[in-house]
C-alpha positions as CSV (number, residue, x, y, z in Angstrom):
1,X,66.0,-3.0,237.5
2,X,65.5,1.0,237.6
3,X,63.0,2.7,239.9
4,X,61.4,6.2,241.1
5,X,59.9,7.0,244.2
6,X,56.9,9.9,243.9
7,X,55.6,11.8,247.3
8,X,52.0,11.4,247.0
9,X,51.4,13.4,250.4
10,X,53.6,13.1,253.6
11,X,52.7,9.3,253.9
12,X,52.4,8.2,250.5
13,X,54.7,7.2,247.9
14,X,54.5,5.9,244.2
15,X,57.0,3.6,243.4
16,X,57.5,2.8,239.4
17,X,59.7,0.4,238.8
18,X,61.1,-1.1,235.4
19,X,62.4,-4.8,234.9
20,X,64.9,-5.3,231.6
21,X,63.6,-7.7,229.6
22,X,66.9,-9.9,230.5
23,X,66.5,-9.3,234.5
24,X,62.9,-11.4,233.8
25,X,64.0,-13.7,231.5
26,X,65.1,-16.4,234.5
27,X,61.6,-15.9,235.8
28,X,59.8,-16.7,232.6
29,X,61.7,-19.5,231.8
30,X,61.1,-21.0,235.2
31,X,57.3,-20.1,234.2
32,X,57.8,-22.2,231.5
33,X,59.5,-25.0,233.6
34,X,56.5,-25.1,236.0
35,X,53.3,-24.8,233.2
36,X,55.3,-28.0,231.6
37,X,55.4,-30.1,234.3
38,X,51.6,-29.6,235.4
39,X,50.2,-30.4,231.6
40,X,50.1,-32.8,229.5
41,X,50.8,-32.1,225.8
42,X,50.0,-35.5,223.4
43,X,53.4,-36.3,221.3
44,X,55.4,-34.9,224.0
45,X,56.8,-36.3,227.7
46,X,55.9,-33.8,231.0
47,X,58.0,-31.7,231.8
48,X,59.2,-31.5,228.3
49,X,57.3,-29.5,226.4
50,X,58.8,-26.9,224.7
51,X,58.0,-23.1,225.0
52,X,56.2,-22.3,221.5
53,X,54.3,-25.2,222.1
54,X,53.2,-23.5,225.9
55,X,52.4,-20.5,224.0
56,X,50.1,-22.0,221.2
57,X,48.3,-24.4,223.5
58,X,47.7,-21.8,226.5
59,X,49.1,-18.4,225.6
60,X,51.8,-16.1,226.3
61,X,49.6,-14.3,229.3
62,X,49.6,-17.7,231.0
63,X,53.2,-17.7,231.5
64,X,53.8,-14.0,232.1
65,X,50.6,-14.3,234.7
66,X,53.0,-17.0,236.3
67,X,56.3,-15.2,236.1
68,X,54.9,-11.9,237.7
69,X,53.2,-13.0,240.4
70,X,56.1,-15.6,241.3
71,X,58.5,-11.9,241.1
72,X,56.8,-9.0,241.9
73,X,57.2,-9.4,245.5
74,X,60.8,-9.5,245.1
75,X,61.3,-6.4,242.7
76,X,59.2,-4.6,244.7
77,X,61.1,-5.2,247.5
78,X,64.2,-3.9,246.1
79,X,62.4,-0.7,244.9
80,X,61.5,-0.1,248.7
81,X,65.3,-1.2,249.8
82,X,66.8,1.2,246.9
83,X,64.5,4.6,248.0
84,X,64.7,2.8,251.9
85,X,61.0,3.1,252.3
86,X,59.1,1.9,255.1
87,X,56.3,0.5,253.9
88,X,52.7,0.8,256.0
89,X,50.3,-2.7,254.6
90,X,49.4,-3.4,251.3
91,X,50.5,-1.8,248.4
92,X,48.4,-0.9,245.1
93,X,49.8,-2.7,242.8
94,X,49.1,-1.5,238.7
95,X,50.9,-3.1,236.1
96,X,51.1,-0.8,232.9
97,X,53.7,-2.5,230.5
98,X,53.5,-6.5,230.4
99,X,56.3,-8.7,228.3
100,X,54.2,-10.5,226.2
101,X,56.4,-10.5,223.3
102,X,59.8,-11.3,223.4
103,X,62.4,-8.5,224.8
104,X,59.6,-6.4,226.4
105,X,60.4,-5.1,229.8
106,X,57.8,-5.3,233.0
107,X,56.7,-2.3,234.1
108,X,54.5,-1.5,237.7
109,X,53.4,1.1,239.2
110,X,52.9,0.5,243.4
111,X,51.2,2.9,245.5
112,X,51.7,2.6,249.4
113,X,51.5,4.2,252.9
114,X,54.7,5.2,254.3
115,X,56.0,6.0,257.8
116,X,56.2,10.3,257.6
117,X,59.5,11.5,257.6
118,X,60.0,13.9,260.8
119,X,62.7,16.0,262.6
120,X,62.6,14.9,266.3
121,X,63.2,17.9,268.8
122,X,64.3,18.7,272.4
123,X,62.2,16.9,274.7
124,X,64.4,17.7,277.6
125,X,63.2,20.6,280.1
126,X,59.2,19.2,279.7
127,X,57.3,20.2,283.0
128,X,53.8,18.8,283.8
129,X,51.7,19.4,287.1
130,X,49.2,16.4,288.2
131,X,47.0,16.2,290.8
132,X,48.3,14.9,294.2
133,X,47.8,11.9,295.3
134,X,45.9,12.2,298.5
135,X,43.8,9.1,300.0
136,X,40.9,9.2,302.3
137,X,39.2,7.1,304.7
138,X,36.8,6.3,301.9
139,X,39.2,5.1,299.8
140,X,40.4,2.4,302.4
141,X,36.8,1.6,303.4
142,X,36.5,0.9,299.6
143,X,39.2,-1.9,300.0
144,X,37.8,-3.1,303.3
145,X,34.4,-3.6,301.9
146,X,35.5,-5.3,298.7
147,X,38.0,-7.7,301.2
148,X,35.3,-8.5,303.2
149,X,32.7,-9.7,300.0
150,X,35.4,-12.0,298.5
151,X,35.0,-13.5,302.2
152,X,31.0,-13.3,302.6
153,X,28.4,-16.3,302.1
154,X,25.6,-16.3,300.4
155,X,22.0,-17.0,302.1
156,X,18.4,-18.3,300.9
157,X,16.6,-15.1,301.9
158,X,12.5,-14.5,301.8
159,X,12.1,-11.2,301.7
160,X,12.0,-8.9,298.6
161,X,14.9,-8.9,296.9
162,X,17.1,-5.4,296.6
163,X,20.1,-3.8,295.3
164,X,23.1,-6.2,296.1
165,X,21.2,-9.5,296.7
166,X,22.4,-12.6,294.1
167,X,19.4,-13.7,292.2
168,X,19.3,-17.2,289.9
169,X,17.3,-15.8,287.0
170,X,15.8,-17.7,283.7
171,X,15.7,-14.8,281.7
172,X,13.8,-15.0,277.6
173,X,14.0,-12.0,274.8
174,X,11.2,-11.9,272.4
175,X,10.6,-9.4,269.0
176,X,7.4,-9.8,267.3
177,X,6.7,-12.7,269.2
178,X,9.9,-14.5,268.1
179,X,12.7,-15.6,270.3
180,X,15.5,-14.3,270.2
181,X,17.5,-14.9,273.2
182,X,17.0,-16.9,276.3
183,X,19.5,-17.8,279.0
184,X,18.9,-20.3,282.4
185,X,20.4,-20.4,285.7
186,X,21.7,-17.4,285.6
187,X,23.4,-15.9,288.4
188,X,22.8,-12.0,288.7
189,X,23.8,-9.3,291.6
190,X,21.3,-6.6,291.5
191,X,22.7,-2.9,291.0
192,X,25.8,-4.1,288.9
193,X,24.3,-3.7,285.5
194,X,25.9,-5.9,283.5
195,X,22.6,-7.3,282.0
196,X,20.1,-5.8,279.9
197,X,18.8,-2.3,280.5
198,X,15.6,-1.8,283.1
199,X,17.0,-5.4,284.8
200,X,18.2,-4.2,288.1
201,X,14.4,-2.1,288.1
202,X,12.8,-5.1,287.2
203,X,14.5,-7.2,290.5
204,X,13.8,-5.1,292.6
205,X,11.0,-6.5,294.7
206,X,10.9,-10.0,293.1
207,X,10.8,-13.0,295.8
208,X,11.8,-16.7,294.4
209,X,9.5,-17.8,292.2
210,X,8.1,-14.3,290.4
211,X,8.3,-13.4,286.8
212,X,8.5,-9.7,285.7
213,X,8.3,-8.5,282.3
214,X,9.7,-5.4,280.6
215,X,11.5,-4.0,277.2
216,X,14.6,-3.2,276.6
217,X,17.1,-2.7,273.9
218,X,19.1,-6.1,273.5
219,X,23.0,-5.1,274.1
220,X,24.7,-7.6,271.3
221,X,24.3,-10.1,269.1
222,X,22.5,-9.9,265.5
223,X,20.0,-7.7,267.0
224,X,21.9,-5.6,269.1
225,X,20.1,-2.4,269.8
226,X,16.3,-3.6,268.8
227,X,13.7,-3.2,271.4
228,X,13.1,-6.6,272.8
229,X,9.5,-8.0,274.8
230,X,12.1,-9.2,278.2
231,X,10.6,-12.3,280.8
232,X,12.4,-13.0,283.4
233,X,11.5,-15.6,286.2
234,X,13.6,-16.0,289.6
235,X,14.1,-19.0,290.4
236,X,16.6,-18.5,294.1
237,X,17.2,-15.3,295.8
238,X,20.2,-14.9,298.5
239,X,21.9,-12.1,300.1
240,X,25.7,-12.2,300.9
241,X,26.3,-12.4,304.7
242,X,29.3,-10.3,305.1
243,X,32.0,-11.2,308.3
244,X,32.5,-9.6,311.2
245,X,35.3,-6.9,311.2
246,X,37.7,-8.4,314.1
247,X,41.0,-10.3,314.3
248,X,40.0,-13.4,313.5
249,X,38.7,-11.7,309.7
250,X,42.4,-10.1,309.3
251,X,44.0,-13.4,310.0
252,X,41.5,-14.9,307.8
253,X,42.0,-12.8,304.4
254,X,44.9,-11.8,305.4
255,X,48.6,-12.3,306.3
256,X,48.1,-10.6,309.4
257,X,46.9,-10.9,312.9
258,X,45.1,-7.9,313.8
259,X,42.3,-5.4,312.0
260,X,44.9,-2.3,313.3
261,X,47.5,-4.1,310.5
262,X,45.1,-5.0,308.1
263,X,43.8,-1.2,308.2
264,X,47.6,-0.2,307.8
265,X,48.1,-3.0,305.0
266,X,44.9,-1.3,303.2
267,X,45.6,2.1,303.5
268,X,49.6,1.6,302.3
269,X,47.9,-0.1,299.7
270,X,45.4,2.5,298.6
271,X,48.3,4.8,299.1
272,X,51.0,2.8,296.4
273,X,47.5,2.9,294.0
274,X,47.1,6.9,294.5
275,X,50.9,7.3,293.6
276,X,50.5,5.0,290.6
277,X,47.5,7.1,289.4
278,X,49.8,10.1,289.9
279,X,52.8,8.5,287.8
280,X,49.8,7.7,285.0
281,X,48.6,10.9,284.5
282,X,52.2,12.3,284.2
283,X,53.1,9.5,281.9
284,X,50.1,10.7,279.5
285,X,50.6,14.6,280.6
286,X,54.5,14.2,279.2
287,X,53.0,12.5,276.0
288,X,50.8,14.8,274.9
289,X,53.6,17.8,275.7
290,X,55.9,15.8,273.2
291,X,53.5,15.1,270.7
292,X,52.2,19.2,270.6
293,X,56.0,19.5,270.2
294,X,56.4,17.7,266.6
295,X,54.2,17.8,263.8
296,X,53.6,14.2,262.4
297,X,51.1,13.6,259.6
298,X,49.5,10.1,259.2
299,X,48.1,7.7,257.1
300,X,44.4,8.8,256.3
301,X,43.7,5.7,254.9
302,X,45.2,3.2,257.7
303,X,42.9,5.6,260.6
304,X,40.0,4.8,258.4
305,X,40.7,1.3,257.8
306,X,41.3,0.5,262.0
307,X,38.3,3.1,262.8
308,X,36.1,1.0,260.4
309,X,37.1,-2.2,262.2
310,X,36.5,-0.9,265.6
311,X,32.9,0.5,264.9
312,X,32.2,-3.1,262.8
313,X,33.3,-5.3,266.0
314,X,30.9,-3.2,268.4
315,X,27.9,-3.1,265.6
316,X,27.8,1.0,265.6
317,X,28.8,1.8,262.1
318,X,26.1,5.0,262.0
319,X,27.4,6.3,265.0
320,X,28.5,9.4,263.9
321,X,30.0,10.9,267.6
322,X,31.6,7.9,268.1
323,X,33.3,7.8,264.8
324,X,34.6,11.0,265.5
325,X,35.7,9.7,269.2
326,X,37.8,6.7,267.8
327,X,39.4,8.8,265.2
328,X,40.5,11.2,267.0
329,X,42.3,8.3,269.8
330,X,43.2,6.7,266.9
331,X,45.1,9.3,265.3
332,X,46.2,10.1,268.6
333,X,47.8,6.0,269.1
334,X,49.1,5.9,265.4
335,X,51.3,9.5,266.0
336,X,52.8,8.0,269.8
337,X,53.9,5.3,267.5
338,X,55.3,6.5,265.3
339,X,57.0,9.1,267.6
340,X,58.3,6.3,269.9
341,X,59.2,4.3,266.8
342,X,62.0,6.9,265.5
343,X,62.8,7.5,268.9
344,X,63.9,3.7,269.2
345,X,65.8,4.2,266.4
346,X,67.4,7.5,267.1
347,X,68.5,6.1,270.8
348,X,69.3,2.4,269.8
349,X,66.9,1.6,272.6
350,X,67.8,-2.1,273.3
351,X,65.1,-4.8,275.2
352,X,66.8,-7.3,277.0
353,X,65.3,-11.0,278.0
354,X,64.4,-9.6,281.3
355,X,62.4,-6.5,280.2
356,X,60.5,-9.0,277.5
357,X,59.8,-11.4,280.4
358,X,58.5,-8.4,282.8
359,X,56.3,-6.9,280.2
360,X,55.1,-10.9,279.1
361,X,54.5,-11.0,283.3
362,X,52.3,-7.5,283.2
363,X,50.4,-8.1,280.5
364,X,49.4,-11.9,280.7
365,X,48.5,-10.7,283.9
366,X,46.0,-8.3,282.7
367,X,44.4,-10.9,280.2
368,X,44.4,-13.2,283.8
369,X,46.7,-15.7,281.7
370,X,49.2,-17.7,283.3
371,X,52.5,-16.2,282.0
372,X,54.3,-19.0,280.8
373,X,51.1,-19.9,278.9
374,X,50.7,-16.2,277.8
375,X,54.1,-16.6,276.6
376,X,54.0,-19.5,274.2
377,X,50.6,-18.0,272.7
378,X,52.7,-15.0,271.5
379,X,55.3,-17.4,270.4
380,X,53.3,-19.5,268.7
381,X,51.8,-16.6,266.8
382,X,54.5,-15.3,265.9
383,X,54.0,-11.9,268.6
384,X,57.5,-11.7,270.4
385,X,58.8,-8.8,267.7
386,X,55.3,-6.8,268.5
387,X,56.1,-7.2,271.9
388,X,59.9,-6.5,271.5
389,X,58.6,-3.2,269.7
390,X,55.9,-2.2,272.5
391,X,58.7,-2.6,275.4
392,X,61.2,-0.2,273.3
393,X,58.4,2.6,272.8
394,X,57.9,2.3,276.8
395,X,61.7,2.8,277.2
396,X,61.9,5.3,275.2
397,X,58.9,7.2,277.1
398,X,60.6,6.6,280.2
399,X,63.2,8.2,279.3
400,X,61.4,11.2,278.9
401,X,60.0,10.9,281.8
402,X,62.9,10.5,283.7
403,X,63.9,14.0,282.9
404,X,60.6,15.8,282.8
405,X,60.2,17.9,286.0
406,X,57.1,16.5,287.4
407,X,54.8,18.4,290.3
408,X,51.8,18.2,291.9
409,X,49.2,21.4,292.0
410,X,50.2,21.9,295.8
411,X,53.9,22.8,294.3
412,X,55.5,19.5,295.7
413,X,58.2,17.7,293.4
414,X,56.5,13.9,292.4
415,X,59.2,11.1,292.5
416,X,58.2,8.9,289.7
417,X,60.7,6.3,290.9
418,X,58.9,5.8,294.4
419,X,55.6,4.2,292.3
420,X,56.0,0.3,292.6
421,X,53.3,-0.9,290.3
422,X,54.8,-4.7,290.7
423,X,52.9,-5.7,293.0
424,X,53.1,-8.8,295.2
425,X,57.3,-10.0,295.3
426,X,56.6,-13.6,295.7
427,X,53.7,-13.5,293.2
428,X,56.6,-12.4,291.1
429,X,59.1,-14.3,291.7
430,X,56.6,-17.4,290.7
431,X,56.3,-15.9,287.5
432,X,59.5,-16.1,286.5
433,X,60.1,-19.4,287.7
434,X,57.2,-20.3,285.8
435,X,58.6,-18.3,282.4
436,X,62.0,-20.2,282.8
437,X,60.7,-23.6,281.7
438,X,59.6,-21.7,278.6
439,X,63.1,-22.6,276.6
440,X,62.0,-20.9,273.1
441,X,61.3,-17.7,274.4
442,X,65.2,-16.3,274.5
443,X,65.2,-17.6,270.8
444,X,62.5,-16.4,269.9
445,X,63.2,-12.9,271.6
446,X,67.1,-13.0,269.5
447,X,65.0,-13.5,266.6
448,X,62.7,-10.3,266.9
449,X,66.4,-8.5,267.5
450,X,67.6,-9.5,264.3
451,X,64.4,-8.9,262.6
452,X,63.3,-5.2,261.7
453,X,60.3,-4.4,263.7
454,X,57.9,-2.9,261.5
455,X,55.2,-0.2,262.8
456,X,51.8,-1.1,263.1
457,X,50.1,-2.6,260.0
458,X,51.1,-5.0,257.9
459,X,53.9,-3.9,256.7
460,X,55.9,-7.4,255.9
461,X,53.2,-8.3,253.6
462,X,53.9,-8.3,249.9
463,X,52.3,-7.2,247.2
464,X,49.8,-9.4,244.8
465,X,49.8,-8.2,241.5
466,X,46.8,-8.2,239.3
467,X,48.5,-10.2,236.5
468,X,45.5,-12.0,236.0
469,X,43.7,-9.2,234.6
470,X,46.3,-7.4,233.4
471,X,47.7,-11.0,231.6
472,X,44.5,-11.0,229.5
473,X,44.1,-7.4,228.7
């Protein structure tokens, strides 16, 4: 097999790629094999039917359709080995010489994204200023306030409903007199917005037993975004009946005995959350220094393809300034990649079990998963090299971070390794008991070390030929 590799643009290649006639040969003769044993052929057994007979009954393009698409993946494989091309998805895929006489060779053309080939520089010395991370007795009356609703009770009331009362609402969506929406029993606290547009307005003043009507545009769905005739009927109203701030509410909701050490608790708390704000910002300040610092070209095609499929799954297609929004972060997400990526690479930035476990911990948390359920989802879909991939790019961040000088606008040094983002210990330490009754995850973890973790896209794919066509032309 002889190939050639073309730049198309920075992330782009052409790959052609010739197959001797005697390199195929094995391929077409299994062709042959497999077309003989799946027809039948009168005056001769299955399986035994020779190839001029193959050729006469169903035609020489039958066989090479079968011999190309059963090889192409493999040739082109090597082509992208030989050149050692990363490959981003799908290739293009156009056959321009076909064997359909004897001693022809294959010839294919495959067109492809590529990781862009970069020189990474000196990020050591990066300085960043952030904000400091000051808390305020607001901030802690925040976290009071939210403590003391988990612990409320909620109450018939009689009066006109307002902002922050629970309503039990049957609520109907009509266009041109035709339904096309309706919920019951719904339970709905007034002022959070999480409804339809003009709801909260419409509630306000309602007692048990009202109906209100209004528009509004409907927020998904088919119709998402049509004006829409809006009934609703309340059918219970109740306010929540907050408790009393004393001891007996700290020992309540809390481990402690006193409101003096819950206020403490609360304000260490909101303290830890300022400082983790402050370690964020840095962490994205420190990005964007390093990615102003290297000039990395991506795939136009792949930021089209994931910015059509964002607009798609929130039905806003026409919305121009949007478009332009999720580009640009886009664009933005692809180039940390693939700066992170080659940094990995460049480091030999290892993950160990119990870096894959913490991350498995963090983020089933966020999805509000149990981790060792979280963790045989991934498994089971095949997600533990992904996840092997994302821990790497967050080392190799950190490492960056580690050296960046870091200060807040008040001239004070930040020390990034005082923010404890882990939360509760014991919490924790559950976890992990939990994650060590999963016994396929170190496997499956060994596995994604041995496998080469591609960047984002579907780059292990192979291609499909269009033999069919090209078979018959």
């Amino acid at each position: 097999m002889k190939s050639a590799v073309e730049n198309l643009s920075p992330t782009r290649v052409k790959l052609t790629v010739e197959v001797a006639a005697a390199d195929l040969k094995p391929r077409l003769d299994a062709a042959y094999a497999t077309i003989g044993a799946q027809v039948q052929v009168p005056g001769f057994r299955k399986g035994k039917v020779p190839q001029r007979i193959i050729d006469q009954r169903f035609g020489r393009g039958t066989v090479v359709q079968e011999a190309v698409n059963e090889a192409l993946p493999e040739f082109y494989g090597q082509a992208l080995a030989e050149h050692d091309i990363t490959p981003l998805g799908q290739p293009e895929v156009n056959l321009t010489e076909l064997p359909l006489q004897d001693g022809q060779d294959l010839k294919f053309e495959a067109e492809v994204d590529v990781v862009p080939a970069f020189d990474l520089p000196d990020f050591s010395g990066i300085e960043v200023q952030v904000d400091p991370a000051t808390v305020d007795e607001e901030d802690v009356q925040t976290r009071m306030d939210a403590l003391r609703a988990r612990f409320g009770t909620l109450k018939p009331i009689k009066r006109k409903a307002k902002t922050g009362d629970h309503l039990t609402i049957d609520l109907s969506a009509t266009i041109e007199g035709e339904e096309v929406d309706s919920v019951t029993g719904v339970s709905y606290e007034i002022g959070t917005g999480t409804m339809l547009e003009g709801l909260d307005k419409a509630l306000r003043g309602t007692k048990t037993g009202d109906t209100v009507e209004f528009t509004s545009p409907l927020a998904g769905g088919d119709r998402a975004g049509e004006v829409a005739d809006v009934a609703v009927t309340v059918t219970a109203a109740k306010e929540r009946e907050l408790p009393e701030l004393d001891d007996e509410f700290a020992q309540l909701a809390s481990p402690h005995d006193t409101m003096e050490e819950l206020q403490a608790d609360l304000r260490a708390q909101a303290e830890q959350a300022a400082r983790f704000e402050q370690g964020v910002a840095a962490r994205d300040k420190v990005l964007d220094q390093m990615l102003s610092m290297v000039d990395i070209a991506v795939p136009d095609s792949l930021v089209e393809a994931e910015v059509h499929r964002h607009l798609e799954g929130e039905n806003r297609l026409d919305d121009d300034t949007h478009r332009a929004e999720v580009t640009e972060s886009t664009t933005k997400a692809m180039r940390t990649q693939f700066l992170l990526d080659k940094m990995v690479e460049r480091d030999e930035v290892d993950v160990d079990q119990g870096e894959l476990i913490e991350y498995i911990m963090m983020t089933a948390q966020q999805y509000g998963m149990n981790p060792q359920q979280f963790a045989q989802q991934i498994d089971q879909q095949g997600q533990v090299p992904a996840m092997v991939a994302e821990v790497g790019r967050r080392k190799a961040l950190a490492s960056v971070l580690e050296a960046a000088t870091v200060t807040d606008t008040e001239g004070n040094v930040v020390d990034l390794d005082a923010i404890d983002p882990s939360g509760d210990d014991e919490d924790e330490d559950e976890d992990v008991d939990d994650l060590d009754d999963l016994e396929d995850l170190e496997d499956a973890e060994e596995q994604a070390e041995e496998s080469d973790v591609e960047p984002e896209g579907d780059a292990d794919e192979t291609p499909e030929g269009d033999a069919d066509e090209a078979a018959k032309a």
